[in-house]
matplotlib code that plots the C-alpha trace (Angstrom):
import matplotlib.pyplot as plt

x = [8.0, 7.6, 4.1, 5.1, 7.5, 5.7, 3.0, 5.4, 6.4, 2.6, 2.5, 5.3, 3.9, 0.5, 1.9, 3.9, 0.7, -1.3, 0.8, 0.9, -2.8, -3.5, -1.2, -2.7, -6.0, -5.4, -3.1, -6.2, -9.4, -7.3, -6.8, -10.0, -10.8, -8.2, -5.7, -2.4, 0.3, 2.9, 0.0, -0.4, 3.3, 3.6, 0.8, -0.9, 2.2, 4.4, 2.2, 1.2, 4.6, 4.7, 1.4, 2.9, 5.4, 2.1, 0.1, 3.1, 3.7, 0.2, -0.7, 1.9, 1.3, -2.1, -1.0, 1.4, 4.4, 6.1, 9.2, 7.9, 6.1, 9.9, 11.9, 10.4, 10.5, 14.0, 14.8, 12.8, 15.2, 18.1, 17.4, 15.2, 18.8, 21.7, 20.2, 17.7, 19.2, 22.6, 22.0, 20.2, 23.6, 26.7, 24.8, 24.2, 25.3, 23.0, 22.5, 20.3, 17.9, 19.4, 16.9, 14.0, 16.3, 16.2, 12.7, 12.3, 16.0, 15.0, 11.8, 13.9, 16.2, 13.6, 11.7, 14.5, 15.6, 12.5, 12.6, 16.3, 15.2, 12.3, 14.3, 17.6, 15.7, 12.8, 12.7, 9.1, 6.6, 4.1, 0.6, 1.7, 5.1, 3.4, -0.2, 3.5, 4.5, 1.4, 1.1, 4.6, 3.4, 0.2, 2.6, 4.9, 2.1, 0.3, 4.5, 4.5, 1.5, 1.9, 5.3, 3.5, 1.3, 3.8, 5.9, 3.3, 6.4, 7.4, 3.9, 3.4, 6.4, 5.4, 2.1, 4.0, 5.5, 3.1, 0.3, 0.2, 0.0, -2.4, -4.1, -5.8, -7.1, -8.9, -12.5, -13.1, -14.7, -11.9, -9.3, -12.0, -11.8, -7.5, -8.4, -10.0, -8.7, -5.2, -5.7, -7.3, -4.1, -1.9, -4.0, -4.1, -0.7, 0.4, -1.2, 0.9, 4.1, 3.4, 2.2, 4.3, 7.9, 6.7, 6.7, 9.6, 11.8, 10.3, 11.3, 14.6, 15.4, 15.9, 14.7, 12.0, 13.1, 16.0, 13.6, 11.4, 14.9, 16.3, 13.2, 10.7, 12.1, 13.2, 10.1, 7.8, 10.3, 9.8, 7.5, 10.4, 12.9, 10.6, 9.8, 13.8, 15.0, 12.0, 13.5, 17.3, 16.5, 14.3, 17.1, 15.7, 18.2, 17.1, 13.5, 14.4, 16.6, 13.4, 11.1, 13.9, 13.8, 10.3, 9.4, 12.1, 10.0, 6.7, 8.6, 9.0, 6.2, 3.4, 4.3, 6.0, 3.3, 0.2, 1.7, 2.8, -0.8, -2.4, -0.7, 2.5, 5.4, 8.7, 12.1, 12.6, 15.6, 16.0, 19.1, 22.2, 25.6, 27.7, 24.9, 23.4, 20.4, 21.6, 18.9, 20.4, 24.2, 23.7, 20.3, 19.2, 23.2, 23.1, 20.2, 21.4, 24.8, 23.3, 21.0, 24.1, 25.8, 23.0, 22.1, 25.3, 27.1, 23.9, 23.0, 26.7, 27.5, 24.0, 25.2, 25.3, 28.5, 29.5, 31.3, 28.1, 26.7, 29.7, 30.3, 26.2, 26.0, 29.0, 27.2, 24.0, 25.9, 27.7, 24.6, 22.8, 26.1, 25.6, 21.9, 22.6, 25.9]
y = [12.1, 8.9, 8.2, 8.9, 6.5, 3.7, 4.5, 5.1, 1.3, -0.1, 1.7, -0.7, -3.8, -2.9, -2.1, -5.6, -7.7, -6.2, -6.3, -10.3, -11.1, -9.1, -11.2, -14.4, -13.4, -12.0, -15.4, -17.5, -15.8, -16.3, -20.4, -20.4, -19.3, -21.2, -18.4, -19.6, -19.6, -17.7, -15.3, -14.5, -13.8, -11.8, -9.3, -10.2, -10.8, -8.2, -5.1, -6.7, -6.5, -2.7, -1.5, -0.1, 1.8, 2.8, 3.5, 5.8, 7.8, 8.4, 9.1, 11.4, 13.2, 14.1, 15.0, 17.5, 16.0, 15.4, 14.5, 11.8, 10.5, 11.6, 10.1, 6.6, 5.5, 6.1, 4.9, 1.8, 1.1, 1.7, -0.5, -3.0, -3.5, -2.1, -3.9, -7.0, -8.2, -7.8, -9.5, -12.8, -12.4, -12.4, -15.5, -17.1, -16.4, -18.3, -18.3, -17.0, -17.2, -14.6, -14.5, -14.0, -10.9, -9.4, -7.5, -6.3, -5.0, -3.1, -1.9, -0.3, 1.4, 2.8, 3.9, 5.6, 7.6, 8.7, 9.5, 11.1, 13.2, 14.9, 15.6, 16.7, 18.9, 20.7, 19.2, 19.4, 16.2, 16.9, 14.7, 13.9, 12.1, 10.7, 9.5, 8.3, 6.4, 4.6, 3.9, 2.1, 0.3, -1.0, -1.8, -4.3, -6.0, -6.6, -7.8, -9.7, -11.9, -12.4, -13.6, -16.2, -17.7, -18.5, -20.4, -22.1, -24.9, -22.8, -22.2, -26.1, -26.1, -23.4, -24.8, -28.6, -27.1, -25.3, -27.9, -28.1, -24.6, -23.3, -20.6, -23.5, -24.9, -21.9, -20.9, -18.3, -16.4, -16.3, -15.1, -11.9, -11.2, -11.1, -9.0, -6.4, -6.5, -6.7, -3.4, -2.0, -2.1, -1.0, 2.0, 2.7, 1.9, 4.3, 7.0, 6.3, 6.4, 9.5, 11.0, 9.9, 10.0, 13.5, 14.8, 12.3, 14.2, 17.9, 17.1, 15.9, 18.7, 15.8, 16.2, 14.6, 13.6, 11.6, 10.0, 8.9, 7.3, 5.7, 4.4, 4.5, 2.5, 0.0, -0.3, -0.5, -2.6, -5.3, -7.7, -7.8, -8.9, -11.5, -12.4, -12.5, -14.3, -17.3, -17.6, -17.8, -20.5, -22.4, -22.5, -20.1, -17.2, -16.5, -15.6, -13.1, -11.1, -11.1, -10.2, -7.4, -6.3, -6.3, -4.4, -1.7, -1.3, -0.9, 2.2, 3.5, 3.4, 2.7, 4.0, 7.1, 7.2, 7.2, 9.9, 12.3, 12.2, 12.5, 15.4, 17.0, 18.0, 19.5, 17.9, 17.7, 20.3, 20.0, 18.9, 20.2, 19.5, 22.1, 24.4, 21.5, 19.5, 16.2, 14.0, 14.8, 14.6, 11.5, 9.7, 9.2, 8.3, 6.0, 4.3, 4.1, 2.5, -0.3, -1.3, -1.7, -3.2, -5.7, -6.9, -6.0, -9.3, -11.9, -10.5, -11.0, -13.9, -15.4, -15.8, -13.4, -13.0, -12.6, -9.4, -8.0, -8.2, -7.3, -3.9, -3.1, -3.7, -1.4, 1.5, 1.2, 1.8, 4.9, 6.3, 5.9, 7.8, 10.4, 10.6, 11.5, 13.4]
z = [49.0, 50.7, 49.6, 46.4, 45.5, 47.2, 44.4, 42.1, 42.7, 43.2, 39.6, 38.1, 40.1, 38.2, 34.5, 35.5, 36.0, 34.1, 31.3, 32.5, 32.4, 29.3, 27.4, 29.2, 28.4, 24.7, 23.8, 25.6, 23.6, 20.3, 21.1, 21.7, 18.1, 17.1, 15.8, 14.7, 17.7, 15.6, 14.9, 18.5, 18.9, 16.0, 17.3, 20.4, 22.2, 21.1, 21.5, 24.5, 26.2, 25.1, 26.3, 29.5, 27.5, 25.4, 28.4, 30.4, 27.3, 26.3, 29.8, 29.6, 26.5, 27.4, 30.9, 29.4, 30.6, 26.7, 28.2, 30.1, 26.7, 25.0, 27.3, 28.1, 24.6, 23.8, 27.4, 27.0, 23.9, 25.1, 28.3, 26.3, 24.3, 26.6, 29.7, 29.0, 25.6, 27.3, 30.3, 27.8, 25.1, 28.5, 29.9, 27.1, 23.2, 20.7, 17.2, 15.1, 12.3, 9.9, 7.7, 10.5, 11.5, 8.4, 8.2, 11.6, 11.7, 8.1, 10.2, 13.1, 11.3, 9.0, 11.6, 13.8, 10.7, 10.4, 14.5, 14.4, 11.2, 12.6, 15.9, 14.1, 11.3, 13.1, 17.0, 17.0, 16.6, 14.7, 14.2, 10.9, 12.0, 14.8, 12.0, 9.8, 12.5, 13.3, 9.4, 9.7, 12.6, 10.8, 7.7, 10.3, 11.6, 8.4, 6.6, 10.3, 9.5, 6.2, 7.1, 9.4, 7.1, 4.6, 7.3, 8.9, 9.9, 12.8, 14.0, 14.0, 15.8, 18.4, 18.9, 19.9, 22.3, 24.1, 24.0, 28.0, 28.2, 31.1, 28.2, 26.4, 29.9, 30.6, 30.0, 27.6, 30.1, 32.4, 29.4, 28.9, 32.8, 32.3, 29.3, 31.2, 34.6, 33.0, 31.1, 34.1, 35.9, 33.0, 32.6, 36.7, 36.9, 33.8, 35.9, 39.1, 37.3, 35.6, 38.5, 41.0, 39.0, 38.2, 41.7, 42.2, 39.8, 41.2, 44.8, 43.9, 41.1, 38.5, 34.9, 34.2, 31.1, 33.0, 35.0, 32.3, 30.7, 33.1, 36.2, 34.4, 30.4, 32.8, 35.3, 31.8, 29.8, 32.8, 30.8, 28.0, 31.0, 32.0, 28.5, 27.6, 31.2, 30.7, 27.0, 28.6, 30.7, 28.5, 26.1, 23.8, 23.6, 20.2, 21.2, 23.3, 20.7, 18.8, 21.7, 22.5, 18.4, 18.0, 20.9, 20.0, 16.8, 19.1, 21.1, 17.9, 15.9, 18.2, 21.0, 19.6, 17.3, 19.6, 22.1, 19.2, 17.5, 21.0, 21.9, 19.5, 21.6, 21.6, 22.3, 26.0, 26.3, 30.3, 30.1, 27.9, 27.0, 26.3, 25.5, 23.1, 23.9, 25.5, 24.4, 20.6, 21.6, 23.7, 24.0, 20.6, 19.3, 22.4, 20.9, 17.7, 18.9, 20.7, 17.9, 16.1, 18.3, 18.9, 15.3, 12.9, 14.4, 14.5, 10.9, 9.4, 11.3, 12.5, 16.2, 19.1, 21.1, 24.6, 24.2, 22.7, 25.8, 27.8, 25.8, 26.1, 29.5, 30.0, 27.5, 29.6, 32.9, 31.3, 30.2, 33.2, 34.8, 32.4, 33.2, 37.0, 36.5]

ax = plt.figure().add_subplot(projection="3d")
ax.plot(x, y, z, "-o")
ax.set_aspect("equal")
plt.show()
């Protein structure tokens, strides 16, 4: 088992720079065509940092290991909010842009009702939810950018910022090397953490599905934690929240989406509490909690709060419990 969780961990360290240069290299080509920064970070960027949630569960769908697919992207939510947005909100509360918050909250919570429904009503994914999903996701992006052009002012701003940055040094060629080799390693990488936390959980008589929502949400929701530390210490707390929110959509809708029209699945039912499936007594209410708990007070009050981040990190460390109990 040895050998498999050393490539279980050369998978993360793949998905984790390859998930790096694809963004480098995506960010770079569009400079160089001079697309709008807050462009880039409304698309680009965003699905970007979610491609190794995209890659593991699609990997895993067509694999045949649904609760892998299942169980990653209502892990990577919960840790993308219980754990990352946590960590950025106990260091260091901020305010926020209320207004900014408004649409992709609305897209979330449309999107997980649409997510709890199908696994509350008939616990099957079907290609239609998954093609409904996907349609959603193509309906944020298109809101997203449109958004963007009519506040050009916080582009301008954006783009001030980052004139120094290393993307617009580069040679167009070298951003469409990034590009590839970057989703070169997400897709090798995918592979090893399918295959590897599959025989992982097999030798040690763990779920799979508990392994795709605990190791493996956090090893793919790493670029988010990068993405959401750099913000914290820059000074912008804020950004993170919305890196955190947006790519909470992306496990949703797109990566959701993508696995379930790939290959339909079930609700994982390895584990149970009191005869009843744990992932619909515990994972998906978990999720739903910490979305609550994570925009309710910043959309009321327009600032984040210590003990928001206190009371996640202590939810994410009782599910995680749960998970191994």
């Amino acid at each position: 088992m040895l050998v498999a969780v050393l490539l279980f961990i050369l998978g993360l360290l793949f998905l984790i720079k390859g998930g790096d240069w694809f963004v480098d290299g995506s960010t770079g080509i569009a400079r160089a065509f001079r697309i709008p920064e807050i462009l880039i970070g409304a698309t680009v960027v965003s699905i970007g940092t979610t491609l190794p949630e995209v890659m593991v569960s699609a990997t895993g769908a067509i694999g045949g290991h649904s609760e892998m697919a299942y169980g990653n992207a209502i892990g990577s939510i919960i840790c993308n909010t219980a754990l990352i947005a946590a960590i950025t909100i106990s260091f260091k509360p901020s305010k926020v842009d209320k207004k900014s918050l408004v649409v992709p909250v609305a897209f979330f919570f449309t999107s997980f009702a649409l997510y709890a429904a199908t696994a509350y009503i008939t616990g099957y994914f079907s290609r239609i939810v998954g093609s409904t999903l996907l349609l959603i996701f193509v309906i944020y992006i298109i809101v997203s950018v449109r958004q963007a052009i009519n506040n050009p002012e916080k582009g301008s701003d954006e783009e001030e910022q980052n004139e120094d940055d290393p993307e617009k040094e580069r040679p167009l060629w070298l951003n469409i090397v990034l590009l590839i080799i970057g989703a070169a390693l997400i897709a090798v990488g995918a592979r090893l953490l399918v295959d590897n936390g599959t025989i992982i959980a097999t030798e040690l008589g763990v779920p799979e599905s508990v392994i795709a929502l605990t190791f493996v949400a956090l090893g793919t929701s790493l670029p988010e934690l990068v993405t959401s530390v750099t913000s914290l210490i820059k000074g912008h707390g804020a950004l993170g929240l919305g890196n955190v929110i947006g790519a909470n959509i992306f496990n949703l809708v797109l990566v959701s989406g993508l696995a379930t029209v790939l290959a339909p699945f079930a609700i994982p039912a390895q584990k149970t509490l009191a005869g009843i499936n744990a992932s619909l007594l515990v994972d998906l209410p978990v999720a739903l909690i910490v979305m609550l708990i994570l925009t309710l007070p910043p959309l009321s009050k327009g600032k984040m709060y210590r003990v928001q981040g206190i009371a996640l990190l202590i939810i994410y460390f009782g599910f995680c419990v749960f998970q191994f109990a």
